[in-house]
C-alpha positions as CSV (number, residue, x, y, z in Angstrom):
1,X,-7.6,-9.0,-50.3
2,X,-4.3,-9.8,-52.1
3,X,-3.4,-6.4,-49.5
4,X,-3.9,-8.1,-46.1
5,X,-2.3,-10.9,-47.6
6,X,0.7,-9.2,-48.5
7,X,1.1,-7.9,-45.0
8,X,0.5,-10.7,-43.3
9,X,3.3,-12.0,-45.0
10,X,5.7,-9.1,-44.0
11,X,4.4,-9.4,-40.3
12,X,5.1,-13.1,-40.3
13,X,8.5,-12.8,-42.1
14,X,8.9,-9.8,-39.1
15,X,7.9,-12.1,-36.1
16,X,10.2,-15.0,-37.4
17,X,13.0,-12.4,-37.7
18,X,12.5,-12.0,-34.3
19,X,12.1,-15.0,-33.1
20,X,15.6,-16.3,-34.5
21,X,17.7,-13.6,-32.8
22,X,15.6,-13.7,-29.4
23,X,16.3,-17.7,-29.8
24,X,20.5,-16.6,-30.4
25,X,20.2,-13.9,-27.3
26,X,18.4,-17.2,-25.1
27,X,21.1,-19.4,-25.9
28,X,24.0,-17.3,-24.2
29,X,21.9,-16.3,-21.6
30,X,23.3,-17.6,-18.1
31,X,21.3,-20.0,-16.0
32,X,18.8,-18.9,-13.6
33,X,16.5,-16.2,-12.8
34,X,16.5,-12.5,-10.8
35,X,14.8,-11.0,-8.1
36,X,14.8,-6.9,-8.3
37,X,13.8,-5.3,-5.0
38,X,13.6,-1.5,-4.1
39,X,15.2,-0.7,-0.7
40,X,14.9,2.7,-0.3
41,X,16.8,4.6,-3.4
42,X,18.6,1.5,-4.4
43,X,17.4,-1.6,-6.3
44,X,18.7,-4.7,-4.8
45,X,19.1,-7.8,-7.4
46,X,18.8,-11.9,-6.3
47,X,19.7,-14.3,-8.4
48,X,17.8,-17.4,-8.2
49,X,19.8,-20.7,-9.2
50,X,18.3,-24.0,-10.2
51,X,20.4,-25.8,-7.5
52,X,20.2,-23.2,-5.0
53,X,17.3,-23.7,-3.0
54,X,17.5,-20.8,-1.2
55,X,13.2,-19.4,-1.1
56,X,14.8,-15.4,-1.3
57,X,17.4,-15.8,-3.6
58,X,21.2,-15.2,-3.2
59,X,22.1,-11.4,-3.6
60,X,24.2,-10.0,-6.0
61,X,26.6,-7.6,-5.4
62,X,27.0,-4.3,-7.4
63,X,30.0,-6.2,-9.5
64,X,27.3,-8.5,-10.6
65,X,25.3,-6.1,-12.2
66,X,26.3,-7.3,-15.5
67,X,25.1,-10.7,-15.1
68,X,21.9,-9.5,-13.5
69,X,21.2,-7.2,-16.8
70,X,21.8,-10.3,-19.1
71,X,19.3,-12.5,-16.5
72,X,16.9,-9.8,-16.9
73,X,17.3,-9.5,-20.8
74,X,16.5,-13.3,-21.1
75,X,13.3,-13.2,-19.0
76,X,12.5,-10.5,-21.5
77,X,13.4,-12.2,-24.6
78,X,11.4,-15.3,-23.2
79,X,8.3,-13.2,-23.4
80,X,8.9,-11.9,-25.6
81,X,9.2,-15.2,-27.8
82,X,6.1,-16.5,-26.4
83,X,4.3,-13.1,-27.5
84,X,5.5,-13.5,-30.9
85,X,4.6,-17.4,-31.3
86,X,1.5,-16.5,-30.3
87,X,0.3,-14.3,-32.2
């Protein structure tokens, strides 16, 4: 018994780690979400502004790519949080 408790423990302390640095990534994390769509070869990213109400998004340009990565990160960290709180 005092076994599971012991991991529990490291598995909480774990998901709590995690937690605070996906809560440090969310926090720089620009505004707004992305769009990825395959045309042909190429993936084509649209970024999604909470003023913009544009229903397809605006595109971003290959110079953007940056931005889109860190847009993508953050809808990963998100649910990654809410896995983690969760459990």
């Amino acid at each position: 018994m005092d076994k599971l408790l012991l991991e529990m423990e490291k598995e909480k302390t774990k998901l709590e780690k995690i937690i605070k640095t996906v809560n440090a990534e969310l926090r720089t994390a620009p505004a707004g979400k992305v769009r990825v769509s395959k045309a042909g070869k190429t993936k084509q990213f649209y970024y999604y502004s909470d003023s913009d109400k544009t229903k397809n998004g605006k595109y971003m340009k290959s110079t953007e790519r940056d931005k889109a990565i860190k847009l993508i990160n953050k809808e990963y960290n998100f649910k990654l949080k809410e896995a983690c709180e969760y459990r």
